[in-house]
N, C-alpha and C positions, 0 to 999 in steps of 0.2 A: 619341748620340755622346759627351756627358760621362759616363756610366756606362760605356763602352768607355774610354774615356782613363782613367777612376777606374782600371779594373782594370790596363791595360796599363800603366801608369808604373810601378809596385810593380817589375814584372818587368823593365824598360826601364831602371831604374836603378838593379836589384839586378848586372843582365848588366853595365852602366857599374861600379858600384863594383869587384865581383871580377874585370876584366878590370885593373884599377889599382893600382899598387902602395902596401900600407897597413899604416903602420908599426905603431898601435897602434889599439886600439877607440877610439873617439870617445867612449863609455859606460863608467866605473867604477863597477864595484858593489858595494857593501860592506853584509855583513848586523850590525846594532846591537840592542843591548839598554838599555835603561833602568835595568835592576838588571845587577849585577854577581853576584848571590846570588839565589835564587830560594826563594819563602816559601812551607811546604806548604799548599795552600790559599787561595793567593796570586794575585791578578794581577800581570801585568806585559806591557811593549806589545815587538813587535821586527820592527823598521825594519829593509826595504831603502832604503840611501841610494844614489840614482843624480847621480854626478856630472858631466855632459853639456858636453863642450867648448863654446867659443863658437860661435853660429852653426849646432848641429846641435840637433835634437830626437827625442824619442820620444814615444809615444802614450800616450792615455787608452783606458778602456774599451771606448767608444765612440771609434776614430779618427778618421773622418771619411770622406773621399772617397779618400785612402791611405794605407799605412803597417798598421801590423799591431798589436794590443793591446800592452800590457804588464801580462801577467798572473805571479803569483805562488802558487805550489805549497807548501804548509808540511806538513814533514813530519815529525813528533815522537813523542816515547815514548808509550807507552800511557799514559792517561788525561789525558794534556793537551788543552784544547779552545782550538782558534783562534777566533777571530772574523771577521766580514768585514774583507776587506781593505780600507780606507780610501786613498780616493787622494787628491792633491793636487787644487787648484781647475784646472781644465784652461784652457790660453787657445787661442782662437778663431783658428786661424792659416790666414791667407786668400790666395794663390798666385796670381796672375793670369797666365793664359795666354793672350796675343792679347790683342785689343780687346775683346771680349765674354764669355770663358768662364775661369772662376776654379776653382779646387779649395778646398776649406776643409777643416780639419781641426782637429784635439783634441790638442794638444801639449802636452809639458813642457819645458820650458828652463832650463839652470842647473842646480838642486841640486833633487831631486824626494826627497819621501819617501811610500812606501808602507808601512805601519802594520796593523799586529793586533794585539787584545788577546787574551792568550792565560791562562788559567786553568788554575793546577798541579794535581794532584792531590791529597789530603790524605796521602794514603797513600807520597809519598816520602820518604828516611831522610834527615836533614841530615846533612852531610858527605862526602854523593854528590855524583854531577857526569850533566847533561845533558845532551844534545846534540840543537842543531835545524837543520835544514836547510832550505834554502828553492831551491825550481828556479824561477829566473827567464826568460821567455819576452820576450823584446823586439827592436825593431827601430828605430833609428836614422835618419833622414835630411837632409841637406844640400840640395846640387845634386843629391847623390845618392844613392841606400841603401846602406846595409847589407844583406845578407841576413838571414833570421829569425836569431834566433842565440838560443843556451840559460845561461845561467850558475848553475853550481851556485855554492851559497854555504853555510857550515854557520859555526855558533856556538857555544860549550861553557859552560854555566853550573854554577856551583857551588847548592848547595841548602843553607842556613843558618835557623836558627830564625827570623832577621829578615830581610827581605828588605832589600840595601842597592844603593841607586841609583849609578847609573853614571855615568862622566865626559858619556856621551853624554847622560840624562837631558833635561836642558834642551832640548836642541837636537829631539829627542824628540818634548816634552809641546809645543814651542811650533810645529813642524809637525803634531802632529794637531789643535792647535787651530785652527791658520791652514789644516784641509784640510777636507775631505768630512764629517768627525767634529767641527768646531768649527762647521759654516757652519748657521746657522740653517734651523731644518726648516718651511715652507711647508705647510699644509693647499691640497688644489688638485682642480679634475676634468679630465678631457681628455675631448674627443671627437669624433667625424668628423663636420667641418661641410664639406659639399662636396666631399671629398677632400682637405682639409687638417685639421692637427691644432689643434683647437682648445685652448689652455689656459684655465684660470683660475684666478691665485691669490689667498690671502688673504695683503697684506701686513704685516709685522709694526707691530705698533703703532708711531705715533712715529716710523718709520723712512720712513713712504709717499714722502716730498719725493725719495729717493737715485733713486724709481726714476722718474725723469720721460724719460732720455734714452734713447740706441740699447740695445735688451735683447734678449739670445738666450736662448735657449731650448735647453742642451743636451744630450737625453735619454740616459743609458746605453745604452740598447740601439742598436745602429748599425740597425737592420731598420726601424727606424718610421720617422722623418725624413728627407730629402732635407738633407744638411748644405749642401751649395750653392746651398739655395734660399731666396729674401728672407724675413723676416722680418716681422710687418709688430705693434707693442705699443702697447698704449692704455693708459694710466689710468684708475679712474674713483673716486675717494676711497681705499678700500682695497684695492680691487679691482683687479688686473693681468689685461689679457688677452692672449696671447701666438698670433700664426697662421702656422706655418707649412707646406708641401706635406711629404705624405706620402710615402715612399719610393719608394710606389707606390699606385695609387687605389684599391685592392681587398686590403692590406695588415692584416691581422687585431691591432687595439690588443690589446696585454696588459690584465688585470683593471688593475690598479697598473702606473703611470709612473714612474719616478724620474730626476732628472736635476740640472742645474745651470742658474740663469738670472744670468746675466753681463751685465753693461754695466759703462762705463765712470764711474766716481764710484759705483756701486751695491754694496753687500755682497752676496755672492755669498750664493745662496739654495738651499739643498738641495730639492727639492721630488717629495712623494708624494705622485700626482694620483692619482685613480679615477675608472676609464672609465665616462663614462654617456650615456646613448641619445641625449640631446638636450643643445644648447650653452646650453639657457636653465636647465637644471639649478643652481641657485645652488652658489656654492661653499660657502658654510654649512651644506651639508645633512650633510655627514661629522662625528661627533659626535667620533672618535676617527680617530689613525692607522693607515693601513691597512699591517698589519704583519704580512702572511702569511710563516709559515712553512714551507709544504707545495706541494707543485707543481700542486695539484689536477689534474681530469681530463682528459686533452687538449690540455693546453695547460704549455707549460715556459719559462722565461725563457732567451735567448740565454743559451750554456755561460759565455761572457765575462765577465757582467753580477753585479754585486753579490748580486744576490736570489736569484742561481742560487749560489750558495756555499753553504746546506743544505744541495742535490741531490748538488752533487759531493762535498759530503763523508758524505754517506747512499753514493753509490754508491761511493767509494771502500773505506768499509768495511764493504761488502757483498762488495765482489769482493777484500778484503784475504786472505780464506779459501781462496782458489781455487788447488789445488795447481798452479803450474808446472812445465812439462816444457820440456828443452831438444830443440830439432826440427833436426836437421841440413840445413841448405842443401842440401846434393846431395841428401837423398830428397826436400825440397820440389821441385828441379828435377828429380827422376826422376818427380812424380808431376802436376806439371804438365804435364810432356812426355807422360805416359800419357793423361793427359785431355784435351788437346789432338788424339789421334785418337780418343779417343773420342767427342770432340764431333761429328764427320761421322758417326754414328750418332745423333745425337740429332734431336729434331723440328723445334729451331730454324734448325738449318742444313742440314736435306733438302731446302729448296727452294730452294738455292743453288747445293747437290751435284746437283740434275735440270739445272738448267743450266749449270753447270760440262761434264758430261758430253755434252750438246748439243756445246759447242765441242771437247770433244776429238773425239768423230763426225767436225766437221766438218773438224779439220786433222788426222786418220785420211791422208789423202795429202799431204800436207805436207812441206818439210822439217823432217825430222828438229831438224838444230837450231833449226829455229823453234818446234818445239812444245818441247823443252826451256826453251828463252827465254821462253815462255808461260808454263810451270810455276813458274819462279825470278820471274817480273814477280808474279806472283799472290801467291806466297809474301810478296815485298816489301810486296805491299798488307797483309794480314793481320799481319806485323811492322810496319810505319809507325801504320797504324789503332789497333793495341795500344798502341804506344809512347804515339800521342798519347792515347789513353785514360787511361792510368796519368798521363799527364807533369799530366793538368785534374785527376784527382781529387788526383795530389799540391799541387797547388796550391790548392786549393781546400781540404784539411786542413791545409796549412800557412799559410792565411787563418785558419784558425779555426773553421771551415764543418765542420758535421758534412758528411761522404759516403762513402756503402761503394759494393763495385761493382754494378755496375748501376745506380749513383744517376741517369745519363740519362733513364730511364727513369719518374724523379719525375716531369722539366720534361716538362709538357703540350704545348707546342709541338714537342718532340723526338718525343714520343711522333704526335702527329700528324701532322709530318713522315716517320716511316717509314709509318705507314698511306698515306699518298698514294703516297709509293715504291713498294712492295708493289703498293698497288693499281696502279699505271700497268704494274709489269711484268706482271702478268696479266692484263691485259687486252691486254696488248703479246703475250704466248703464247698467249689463246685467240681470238687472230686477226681481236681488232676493230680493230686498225691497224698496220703494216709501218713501219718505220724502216729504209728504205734497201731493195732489190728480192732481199739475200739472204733465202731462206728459212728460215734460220739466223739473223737476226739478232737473236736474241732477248735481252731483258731488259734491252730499251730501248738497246740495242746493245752488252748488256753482252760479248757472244760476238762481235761482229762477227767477219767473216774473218780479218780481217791487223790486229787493234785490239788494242796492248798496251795500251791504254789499259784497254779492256774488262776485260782480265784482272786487272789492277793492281783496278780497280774491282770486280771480285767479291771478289777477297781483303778491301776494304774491307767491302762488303753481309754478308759470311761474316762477320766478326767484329761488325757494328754487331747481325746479331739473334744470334749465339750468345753473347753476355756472360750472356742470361738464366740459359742452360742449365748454365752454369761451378758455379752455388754449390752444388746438392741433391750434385755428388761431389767436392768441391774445397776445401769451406768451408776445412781446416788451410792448406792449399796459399793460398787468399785473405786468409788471417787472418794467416799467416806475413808475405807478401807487402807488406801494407798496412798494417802494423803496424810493420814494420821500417825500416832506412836506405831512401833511394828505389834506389841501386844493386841489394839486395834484391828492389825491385818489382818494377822491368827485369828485372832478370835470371830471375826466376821467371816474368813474361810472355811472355820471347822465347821460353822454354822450350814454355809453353805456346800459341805462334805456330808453331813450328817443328813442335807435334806435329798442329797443324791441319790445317798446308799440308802435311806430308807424303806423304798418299797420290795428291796431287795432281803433288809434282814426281818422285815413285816413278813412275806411271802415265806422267810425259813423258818420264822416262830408257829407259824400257823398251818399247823397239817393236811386240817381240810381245805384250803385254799391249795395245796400242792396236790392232794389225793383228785380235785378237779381235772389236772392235765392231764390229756392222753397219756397213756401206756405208751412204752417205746415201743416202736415199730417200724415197720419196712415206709409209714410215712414220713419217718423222720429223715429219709434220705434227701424226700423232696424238700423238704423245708429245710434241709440244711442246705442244700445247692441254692433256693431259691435265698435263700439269705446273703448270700453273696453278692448279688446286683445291689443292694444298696452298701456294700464296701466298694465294688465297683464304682460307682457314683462318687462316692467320697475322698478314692481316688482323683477321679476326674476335677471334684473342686479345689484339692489342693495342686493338682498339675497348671488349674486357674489363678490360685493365689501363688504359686512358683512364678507365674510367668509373669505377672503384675510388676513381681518388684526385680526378675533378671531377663524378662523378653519372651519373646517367641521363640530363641532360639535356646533356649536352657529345656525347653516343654521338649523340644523334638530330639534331644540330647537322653533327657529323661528318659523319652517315650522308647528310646532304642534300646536303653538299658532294663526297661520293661520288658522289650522281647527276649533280650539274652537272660534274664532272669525266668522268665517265665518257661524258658527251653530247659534250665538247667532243674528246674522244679519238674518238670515235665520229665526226664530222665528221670527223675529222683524216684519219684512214682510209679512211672514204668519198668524199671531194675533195678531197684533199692529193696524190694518185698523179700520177707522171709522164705518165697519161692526160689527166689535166685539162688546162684551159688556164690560165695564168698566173694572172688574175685570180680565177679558182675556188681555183686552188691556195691562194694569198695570202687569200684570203678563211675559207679554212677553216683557217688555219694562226693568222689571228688571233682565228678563234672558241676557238679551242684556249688559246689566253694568255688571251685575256678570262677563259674558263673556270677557268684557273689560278690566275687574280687573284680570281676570286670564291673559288673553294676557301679563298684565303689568311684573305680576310674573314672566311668562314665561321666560318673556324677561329677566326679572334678570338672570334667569339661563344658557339665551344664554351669558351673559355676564361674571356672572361666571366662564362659562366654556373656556373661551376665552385664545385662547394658546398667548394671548400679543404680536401679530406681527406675523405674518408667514413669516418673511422676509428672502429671502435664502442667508446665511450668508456663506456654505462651497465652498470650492474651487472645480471649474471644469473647463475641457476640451471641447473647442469647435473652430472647426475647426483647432485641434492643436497648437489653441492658450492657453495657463494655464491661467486660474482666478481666481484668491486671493480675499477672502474681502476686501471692500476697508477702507485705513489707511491713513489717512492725512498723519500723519507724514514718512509711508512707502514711501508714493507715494511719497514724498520730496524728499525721499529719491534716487529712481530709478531717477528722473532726475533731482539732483545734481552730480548723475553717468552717467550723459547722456544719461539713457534710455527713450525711448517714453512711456506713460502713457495711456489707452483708459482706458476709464469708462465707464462701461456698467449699465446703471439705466433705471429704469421704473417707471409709477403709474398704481394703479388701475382705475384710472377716469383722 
C-alpha cells in the first residue's frame, strides 16, 4: 500500500498542479562559473545554482518515496572533461499521512548548488571563447508538483593565458565545500543481515562524540533502501552501525555503496561501503577506497547515481558518431498502421484471431448492427490497452526507470499472470469446463453471445500477447515512437491499433464476407478444441521467456501450479453444471478458488526462487573470435585505440 501511494502521488499532484493556474516556476536556474577566463590546461568548477521559493523543494539523486531526481547533462567542446556532479548534503524530509504512514524523501530547500570540475584542454587558443551548456532534469514539490520539467542553461567563457576567478567564485568554492565534495569520506562495508542493510562505518578520528544521536543512512541509489523504513544506529567507540530494510528482500547490493549519513548535531559523512558476505566482516579490512571506474560485468549502477557518470559519458561518446536521419511522422504512422495488420498474421495473436473468428460464426445470424458494434467495442479494447501501455512505460521513463516495449514482460509476476490466462482459456476450448451452457462460449467468455464485454476483452488479450511480435518489423516505427514527445507515442500507437483491429471491424461492416462462414455446428466443437493447442504453445513460450530471466527452477515452480490449477478447473467442470445440486455446485466452485489461491502462492515461489537474470555475463570464444562482457567505458576504450567493436546482444521476445 505505501509503495502504491509512493507512486500514485507523483501523478496525483502533477494532474493537481497543471490543472492550476501558475504564474511562474517555483525553481530559478542559473548556470555559474568560477573563472570568468578559462586556462589551457586548467581547471575550473561550474555551478547550477537552483534558487527554490519558500516552502517548495526538489530532489536528490536518490529522491526518496516521490518526486523525481535532479540530474544534470554537460555538454561541452571537444576535449573538455567534466567530472561527477557533486550535490548538496540532501535533508531528510519526512511527510506524515494519517496516523500511521509517512513518505520520506531527499530534498533541497532554499539555494542548492550542483558543481563539476571540468578540465580544459591544452590545446585551446587564448583569446577564443567557449561555450557550455548544461540540460537540467528536475522536479519541484509543495502541496503539490510540478511536472518533470527540462531547463536548458548555457554559459560562454573567454580563454586567457591566466585563468581569472569570477564574482561568483566564493559563493562556488564555499558550496562545494559545504557539499558531497567537502563532506568527509567514511571507509565502511554493507551487507544483507536478514533482509536489511547492514552498515558499518569507520568514524573519523576525534569526531566519534557528533555521532551519538538519531543518524540515517542515505544511500544514492533509490533501489536498495526502503526510505520510509526506521532506522535503527549504534555506537561502539569508532565504530558506527547503521540498519535499515531493504527495498525489497531479494534486492541484489551493488559491489560499492555510496551515500550520506545525517543526523542532527553530526557532520555529514560521505560514505564508500563494500559489500561483503557477512556482517561480522570488520570494517578495517578495506586497505584503500574502493574507487571503480568501470561498470564491470553484469551489473551497472542506477543511470541516476554518481558512479554511473563514467557510463554515461563512455556511452555518450560512443553514440556521439552515429549518423542521424530525420524520419517523417506520417511514414512512421503509415508503417505502424501497416504492422498493425500485419500483426494478425503473426504467431502471437493467432490464437486470439481462432477465437475472435468463433464469435463472428456465432453472431453469423445476428443483427447486423450488432455485429458492427462488436467490431468497433473490440477495436476500443486494443486502442485503450495500447494507450494504457504506452501512457506506464512513459511514466515510467519519465521516472528515470530504463524501459523499452515489451518491458512487461521483464516483471515475472506479469509474465506469470498471462501463463495462467492462456492456460485457463485452453483448457476452457478443449472442453474441460463450460462457462455458461453456450457452446460458443469460449475463452472464458471471452465470445459470449450478446457480451460486449467479451469483445472489448479480446481486443485487450490481442494486444497484451502481440507487444512481443511489434519489434523483429517495427524497431524505426518503436524507436521513433518512444524516443519522442509522448503525443508522438499516442499517435504512432493508435496507428498501430487501428491497423490491428482493422480486419476485424472490415469483416463486421461487410455481411457477405460473414454470410461466407460455416453455419454453426456440431463442427464448431472441433475447431474449438482444436484451437487450444496453439494457446497451449504460447503457453509453453512464455513458461520459456519466465525461465530466461528467473531460471529453470521458476519453470518447474510454475509447471506445478499448472497442475493444481488445471485440477481445480477440472472440478469446476465436472460438478459446477446446472446438473448438479447446489451444494455439489458450491463445493466445486470453491475448489476452483482454493486452486487459484494456490496457483497465486506457487507463483510466489517461482519468483522466489528466481536466479535475477540469467544473463550470460562470462567471456567466450566463438569462431576464434574472444568475447568479453560488455563495458561502456572498456568499449571506449578499444576504439579510442583504434580497435573495432562488435556487440553481440539479444532478447528473449
Amino acid at each position: 500500500m505505501q509503495r502504491a501511494f509512493a507512486l500514485l502521488a507523483p501523478i496525483l499532484t502533477w494532474l493537481a498542479f497543471t490543472s492550476s493556474a501558475r504564474a511562474q516556476d517555483p525553481v530559478q536556474l542559473e548556470l555559474l562559473s568560477d573563472v570568468v577566463a578559462v586556462e589551457p590546461g586548467g581547471t575550473f568548477k561550474l555551478a547550477v545554482r537552483a534558487q527554490i521559493e519558500p516552502g517548495w523543494h526538489i530532489y536528490w539523486t536518490n529522491p526518496g518515496d516521490s518526486g523525481l531526481p535532479t540530474l544534470v547533462e554537460w555538454t561541452a567542446p571537444d576535449g573538455f572533461e567534466a567530472g561527477a556532479l557533486q550535490y548538496p548534503i540532501p535533508h531528510r524530509y519526512v511527510q506524515k499521512v494519517g496516523d500511521d504512514f509517512m513518505l520520506v524523501s531527499h530534498t533541497f530547500e532554499g539555494e542548492a548548488y550542483f558543481i563539476s570540475e571540468f578540465k580544459a584542454p591544452e590545446g585551446i587558443a587564448p583569446g577564443s571563447a567557449v561555450t557550455i551548456s548544461a540540460s537540467v532534469d528536475w522536479q519541484a514539490c509543495k502541496e503539490v508538483c510540478t511536472p518533470p520539467m527540462n531547463t536548458p542553461l548555457e554559459i560562454e567563457l573567454s580563454v586567457a593565458d591566466t585563468a581569472a576567478p569570477s564574482p561568483d567564485a566564493a559563493a562556488i568554492a564555499k558550496a562545494w565545500g559545504g557539499g558531497q565534495a567537502g563532506a568527509e569520506v567514511a571507509r565502511a562495508t554493507v551487507a544483507n543481515d536478514g533482509g536489511q542493510l547492514a552498515l558499518v562505518a569507520k568514524l573519523p578520528d576525534g569526531k566519534e562524540e557528533q555521532y551519538s544521536g538519531d543518524l540515517f543512512f542515505l544511500p544514492a541509489a533509490a533501489e536498495i533502501s526502503a526510505a520510509a523504513s526506521e532506522q535503527i544506529a549504534a555506537r561502539e567507540g569508532s565504530q558506527l552501525s547503521i540498519w535499515t530494510d531493504l527495498a525489497k528482500k531479494d534486492v541484489e547490493i551493488p559491489e560499492v555503496v555510496r551515500g550520506f549519513v545525517v543526523g542532527e548535531g553530526a557532520a555529514p559523512l560521505w560514505v564508500e561501503a563494500m559489500l561483503v558476505k557477512s556482517t561480522e566482516t570488520p570494517v578495517s579490512s578495506p586497505t584503500e577506497k574502493p574507487t571503480p571506474t568501470s561498470s564491470g560485468a553484469g551489473s551497472y549502477p542506477p543511470s541516476a547515481s554518481p558512479e554511473a557518470e563514467p557510463i554515461r559519458a563512455a556511452i555518450k561518446e560512443l553514440a556521439s558518431g552515429i549518423e542521424k536521419k530525420s524520419i517523417s511522422l506520417l511514414l512512421m504512422l503509415a508503417a505502424a498502421f501497416l504492422g498493425g495488420i500485419i500483426l494478425n498474421l503473426m504467431p502471437c495473436v493467432f490464437p486470439v484471431l481462432g477465437i475472435k473468428i468463433l464469435g463472428f460464426v456465432q453472431q453469423a445470424g445476428s443483427d447486423r448492427a450488432k455485429i458492427r458494434r462488436h467490431g468497433w467495442v473490440f477495436a476500443l479494447g486494443v486502442i485503450l490497452s495500447l494507450w494504457a501501455l504506452v501512457a506506464v512505460l512513459l511514466i515510467i521513463r519519465a521516472a528515470g526507470a530504463s524501459a523499452g516495449w515489451g518491458f512487461q514482460l521483464q516483471e515475472p509476476w506479469f509474465v506469470i499472470f498471462l501463463i495462467a490466462i492462456m492456460f485457463i482459456f485452453a483448457l476452457n476450448l478443449a472442453g474441460v469446463f463450460e462457462l455458461g451452457t453456450s457452446l460458443t462460449g469460449t475463452g472464458a467468455g471471452l465470445q459470449a453471445q450478446h457480451g460486449y464485454g467479451g469483445s472489448f476483452f479480446s481486443g485487450v488479450l490481442a494486444v497484451l500477447v502481440a507487444t512481443p511480435c511489434t519489434g523483429p518489423f517495427m524497431g524505426p516505427a518503436l524507436g521513433f515512437a518512444l524516443s519522442g514527445p509522448a503525443y508522438t507515442g499516442f499517435a504512432i500507437f493508435t496507428a498501430l491499433a487501428l491497423g490491428l483491429a482493422l480486419p476485424y471491424v472490415v469483416l463486421s461492416y461487410f455481411p457477405a464476407l460473414i454470410e461466407k462462414l460455416p453455419r454453426p455446428g456440431p463442427w464448431m466443437e472441433t475447431f474449438k478444441q482444436a484451437m487450444s493447442f496453439p494457446l497451449f504453445a504460447t503457453v509453453v513460450w512464455l513458461l520459456a521467456v519466465l525461465g530466461k530471466g528467473q531460471g529453470q527452477g521458476a519453470i518447474l515452480w510454475v509447471l506445478i501450479g499448472l497442475i493444481v490449477l488445471s485440477l481445480g478447473f477440472w472440478l469446476y467442470g465436472r460438478y459446477a453444471t446446472p446438473l448438479k445440486k447446489p451444494p455439489t455446485r458450491w463445493t466445486a466452485r470453491a475448489a476452483t478458488a482454493l486452486a487459484v489461491l494456490s496457483f497465486v502462492y506457487i507463483g510466489s515461489k517461482a519468483v522466489d526462487s528466481g536466479e535475477s537474470g540469467a544473463i550470460a555475463s562470462a567471456s567466450k570464444t566463438v569462431h576464434g573470435l574472444e568475447y568479453e562482457p560488455f563495458d561502456p567505458v572498456k568499449a571506449l576504450e578499444y576504439v579510442k585505440a583504434g580497435k573495432n567493436v562488435f556487440v553481440d546482444y539479444t532478447a528473449v521476445w
